[in-house]
Structures are given as structure tokens and as C-alpha cells.
N, C-alpha and C positions, 0 to 999 in steps of 0.2 A: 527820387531824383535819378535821371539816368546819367551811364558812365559812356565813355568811349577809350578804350583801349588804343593806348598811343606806343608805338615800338622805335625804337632808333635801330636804322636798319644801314646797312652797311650793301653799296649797291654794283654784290658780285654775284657771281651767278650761284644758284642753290640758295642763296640768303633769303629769302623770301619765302621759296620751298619748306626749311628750315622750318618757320611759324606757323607754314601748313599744316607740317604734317604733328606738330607738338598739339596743334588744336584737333585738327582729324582725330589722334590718339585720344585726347580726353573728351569725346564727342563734344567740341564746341562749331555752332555753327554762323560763321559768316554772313550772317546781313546785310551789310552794306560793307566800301573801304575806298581809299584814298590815299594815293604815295604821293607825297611832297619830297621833290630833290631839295637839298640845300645847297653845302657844299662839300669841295673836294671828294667826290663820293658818296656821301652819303643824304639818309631822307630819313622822314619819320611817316612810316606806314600807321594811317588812322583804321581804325576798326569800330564798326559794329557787331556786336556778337550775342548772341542771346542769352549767353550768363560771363557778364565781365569780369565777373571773384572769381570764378571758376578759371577764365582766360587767364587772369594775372596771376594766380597761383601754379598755375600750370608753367607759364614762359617765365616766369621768376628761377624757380627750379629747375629750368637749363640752361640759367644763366643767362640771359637776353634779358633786354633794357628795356622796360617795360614800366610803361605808368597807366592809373584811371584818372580821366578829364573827366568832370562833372560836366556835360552838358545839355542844352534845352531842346527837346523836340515838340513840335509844333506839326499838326494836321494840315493837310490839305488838299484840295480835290485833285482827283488823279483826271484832269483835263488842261487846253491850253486854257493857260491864263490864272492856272491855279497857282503857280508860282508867285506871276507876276503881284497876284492880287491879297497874298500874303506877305513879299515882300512888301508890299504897300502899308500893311497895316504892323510890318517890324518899324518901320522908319518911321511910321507917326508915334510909335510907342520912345522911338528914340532910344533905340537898339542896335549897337552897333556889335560887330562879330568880326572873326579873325578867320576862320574856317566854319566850313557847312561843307554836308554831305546830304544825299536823299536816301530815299527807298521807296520802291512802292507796295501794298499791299494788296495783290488781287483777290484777295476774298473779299474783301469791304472794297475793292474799287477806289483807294484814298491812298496818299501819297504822305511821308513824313520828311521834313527838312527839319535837321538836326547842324544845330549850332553852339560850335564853340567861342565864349564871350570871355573877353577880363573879367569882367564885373558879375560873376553869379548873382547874389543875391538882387542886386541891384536891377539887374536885365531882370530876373525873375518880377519884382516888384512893379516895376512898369508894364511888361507885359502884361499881368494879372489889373493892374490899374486899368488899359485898355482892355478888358475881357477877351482874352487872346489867350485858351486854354492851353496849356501845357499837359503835353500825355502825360498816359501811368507808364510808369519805368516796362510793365509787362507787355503793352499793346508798342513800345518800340524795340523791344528786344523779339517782338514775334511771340510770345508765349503765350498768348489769348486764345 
């Protein structure tokens, strides 16, 4: 199963910097990512990263708020309509999500839409019902 590293980020200047450079230090590297404001200042910066444990034990030990989300990623062809045509087949699985983020991979040409759900098991279960593969945790952290 893969993770997404979720930070509560506090949005002043250098803060974000901050998680750079704590990841840069422990050579983790960025994948994908995603700042949601909420409020009175603050957001929760999502992350992709290519070793999660590594990430959360590293920003744990500087004290930054830091969680892993279990969530599902899901292939797709890196052209137009490739989106569309897998949203298509979340919504027949009856699959609903809270957050998604992408990526693409130019070696293989294919694009990954990573989605965070309520319902792990649940979204997992339907999906795999609709034959709707779900990647290996290494082909979406990049480590293939």
C-alpha cells in the first residue's frame, strides 16, 4: 500500500523551506505535492516522496507535524483523455475521494493519479471488483 505524507504547515515565509531542506538533508525526494489552505493561515502540504518512513521519521525529529495517509494509486495513460477515462471507470467502481494528486512518469510514458479516500479498504475492494489495478507502492514512489 502506498503512503502520502501529509504536513500541517503554517503559511509564513521559510515554512515550507523548512520541509525542503529536512528532506534534501535525508536525501528524500519529491514526486509529486499539493498545498491546501485551510484556515486563519494555515494548510496541509500533501507529499509524494519516494520513501515515506524515511520522510516521517526524518520531519517527526524536527518536530513538524507530520502524518502517513494510506492512499490508492491508479495508472494512466500519459495522453488527453487519459484522466477523463479513468475518472470514468473510479465513478463506475463507486469511488469516491477527498483529494488526488498526479504524476507523470516519462520513462514508461504513463501518468499516476493518487487518491486519498475515507474508506481504504472499501475503495480498495470495489476497485479490485471493477479490475481497476492498483500500483506497487514502488512504481509510485519512482523506485522501479
Amino acid at each position: 500500500m502506498a503512503y502520502e505524507v501529509s504536513i500541517f504547515l503554517e503559511n509564513k515565509i521559510g515554512h515550507f523551506e523548512r520541509i525542503t531542506n529536512v528532506l534534501k538533508e535525508t536525501k528524500i525526494n519529491i514526486r509529486s505535492m499539493a498545498i491546501n489552505d485551510t484556515v486563519n493561515g494555515w494548510g496541509i502540504l500533501n507529499l509524494l516522496v519516494d520513501d515515506p518512513d524515511k520522510a516521517y521519521e526524518a520531519l517527526s525529529e524536527k518536530g513538524i507535524s507530520v502524518a502517513l495517509r494510506k492512499v490508492i494509486a491508479l495508472e494512466m495513460k500519459d495522453e488527453a483523455g487519459g484522466l477523463d477515462d479513468l475518472l470514468l471507470q473510479v465513478a463506475q467502481a463507486d469511488v469516491n475521494f477527498n483529494n488526488a494528486l498526479g504524476r507523470t512518469i516519462q520513462e514508461t510514458q504513463t501518468a499516476i493519479l493518487v487518491l486519498n479516500v475515507d474508506d481504504y479498504e472499501e475503495s480498495i475492494a470495489k476497485l479490485n471488483a471493477k479490475g481497476i489495478k492498483i500500483l506497487e507502492d514502488q512504481k509510485v514512489y519512482g523506485n522501479q
